[in-house]
N, C-alpha and C positions, 0 to 999 in steps of 0.2 A: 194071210198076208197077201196083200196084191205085187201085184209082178208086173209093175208100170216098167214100160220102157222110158229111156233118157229122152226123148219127145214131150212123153207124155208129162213125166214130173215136172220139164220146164213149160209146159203150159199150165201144169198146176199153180208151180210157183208165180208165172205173171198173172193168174187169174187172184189168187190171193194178196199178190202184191196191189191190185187194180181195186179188189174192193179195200186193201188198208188205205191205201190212197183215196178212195171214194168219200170214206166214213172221215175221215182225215180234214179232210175237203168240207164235209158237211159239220162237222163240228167247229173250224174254224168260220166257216159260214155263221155261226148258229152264233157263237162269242161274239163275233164282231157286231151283228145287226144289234143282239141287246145291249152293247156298248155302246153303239150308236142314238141308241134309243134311248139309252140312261145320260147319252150327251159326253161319252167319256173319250168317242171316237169319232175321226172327220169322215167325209163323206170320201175323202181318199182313201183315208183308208180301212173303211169298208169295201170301195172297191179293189184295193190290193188284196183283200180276205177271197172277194169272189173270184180272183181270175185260176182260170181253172191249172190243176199242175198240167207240164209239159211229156210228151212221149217217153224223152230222154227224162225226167225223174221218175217215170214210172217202170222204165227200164233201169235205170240204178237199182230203186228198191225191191225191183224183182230179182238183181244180181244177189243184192246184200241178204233176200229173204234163200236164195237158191244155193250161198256159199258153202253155210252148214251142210247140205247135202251132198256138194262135191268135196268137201275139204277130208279127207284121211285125217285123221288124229290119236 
């Protein structure tokens, strides 16, 4: 078992929060263009698919990924 210090895990958990959010990101990328392209989607909002998330949601879901590990239960 590794013996990460509380640094360390919360850089775990924003690095795995960063790629759910990446893949996240790229799969709504991925929906929107072939909807676009099947005519099902405007050209707005294809680009609301692309704009990329913000700091602060990727700090939320690194909280929400990080709570399990500080919450006692």
């Amino acid at each position: 078992m590794s013996n990460k210090n509380p640094f360390e895990i919360r850089s775990d958990m924003l690095q795995l929060a960063k790629e759910y959010m990446d893949q996240q990101t790229k799969m709504n990328v991925d929906f929107a263009t072939k909807m676009f392209e099947a005519g099902e989607k405007s050209a707005e909002e294809l680009k609301t698919a692309m704009t990329p998330y913000t700091m602060d949601e990727l700090m939320e879901k690194a909280k929400e990924m990080y709570s399990f590990v500080s919450e006692k239960k």
